[in-house]
N, C-alpha and C positions, 0 to 999 in steps of 0.2 A: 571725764572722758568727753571729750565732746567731737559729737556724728553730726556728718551733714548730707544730707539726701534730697537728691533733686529728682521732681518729674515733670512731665506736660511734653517732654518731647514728641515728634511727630513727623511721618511726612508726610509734605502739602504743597500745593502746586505753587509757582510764584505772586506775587500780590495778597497772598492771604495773612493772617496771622495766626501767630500762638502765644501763650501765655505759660509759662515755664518758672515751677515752685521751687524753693530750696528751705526745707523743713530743717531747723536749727536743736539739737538736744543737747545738755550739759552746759549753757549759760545761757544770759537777756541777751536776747540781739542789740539791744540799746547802750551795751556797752562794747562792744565789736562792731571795728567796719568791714563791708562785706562788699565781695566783687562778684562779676560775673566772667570766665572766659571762655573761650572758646577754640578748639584745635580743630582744625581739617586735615586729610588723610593727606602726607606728603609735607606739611607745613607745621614751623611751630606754634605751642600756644600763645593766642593773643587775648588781651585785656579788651573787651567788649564797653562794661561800665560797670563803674565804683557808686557807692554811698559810704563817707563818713561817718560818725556817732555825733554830728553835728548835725548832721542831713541832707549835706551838701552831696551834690553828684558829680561826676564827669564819665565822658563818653567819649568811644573811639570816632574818628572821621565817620569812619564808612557805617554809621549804623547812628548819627546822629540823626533825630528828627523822625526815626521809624520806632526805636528800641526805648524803653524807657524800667530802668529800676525802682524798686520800690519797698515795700518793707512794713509788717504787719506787727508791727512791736510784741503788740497783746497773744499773736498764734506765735511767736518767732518764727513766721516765716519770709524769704526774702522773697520778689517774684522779678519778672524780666517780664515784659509784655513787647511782645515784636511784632509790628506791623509791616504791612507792604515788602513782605517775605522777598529775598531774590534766591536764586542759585548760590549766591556767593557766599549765603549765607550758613549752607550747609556746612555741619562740624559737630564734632561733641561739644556740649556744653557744661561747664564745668561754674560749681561757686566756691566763692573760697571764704576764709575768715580769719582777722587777726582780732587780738585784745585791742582794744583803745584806738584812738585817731588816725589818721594816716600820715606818716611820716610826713609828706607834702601833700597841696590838695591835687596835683597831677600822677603822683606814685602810686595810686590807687588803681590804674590799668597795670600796675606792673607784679609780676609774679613775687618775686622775691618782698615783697610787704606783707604778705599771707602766708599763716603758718597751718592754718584747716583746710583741707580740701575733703569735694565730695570725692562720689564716684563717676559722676555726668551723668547727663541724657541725651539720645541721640539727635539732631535733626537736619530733615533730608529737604531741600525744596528743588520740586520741578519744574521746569521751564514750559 
């Protein structure tokens, strides 16, 4: 069985940041690549940023250069670290996880590559 649970959500005014856990049970994160994404109220979900079981990354546009994934082999847990918060940022944030590599290194923002999902955690930022 394997659970995935995320926390650190928050809300916080624009410019700040957070740092957002995803606690992995019932396998190695080392052999699973894991994503981050994110839904807003009205919108569907989008793919924020991936890490392979290689270790490679990628990222969405709009959260290059602030947002950065990451990944604690030894705890299984995965983290997101977002800086220079905007508005637009606000959504649930959701992780996912499949077995093994990722079909491509760009499919990795995409839903349909992940068969684990958490349950999210919220975050609000204000203006």
């Amino acid at each position: 069985q394997v659970l995935l649970v995320e926390s650190g959500g928050a809300s916080v005014q624009a410019g700040r940041s957070l740092r957002l856990s995803c606690a992995a049970f019932g396998y190695t994160y080392s052999s699973y690549s894991m994503g981050w994404f994110r839904q807003a109220p009205g919108k569907e979900r989008e793919g924020v940023a991936s890490i392979d079981t290689d270790g490679r990354t990628s990222y969405a546009d709009s959260v290059k250069g602030r947002f950065t994934i990451s990944q604690d082999s030894a705890k299984n847990i995965l983290y997101l670290q977002m800086n220079s918060l905007k508005p637009e940022d606000t959504a649930m944030y959701y992780c996912a996880a499949r077995a093994g590599p990722l079909a491509t290194f760009l499919s990795g923002l995409m839903q349909h590559e992940y068969k684990y999902w958490g349950q999210g955690t919220q975050v609000t930022v204000s203006s």
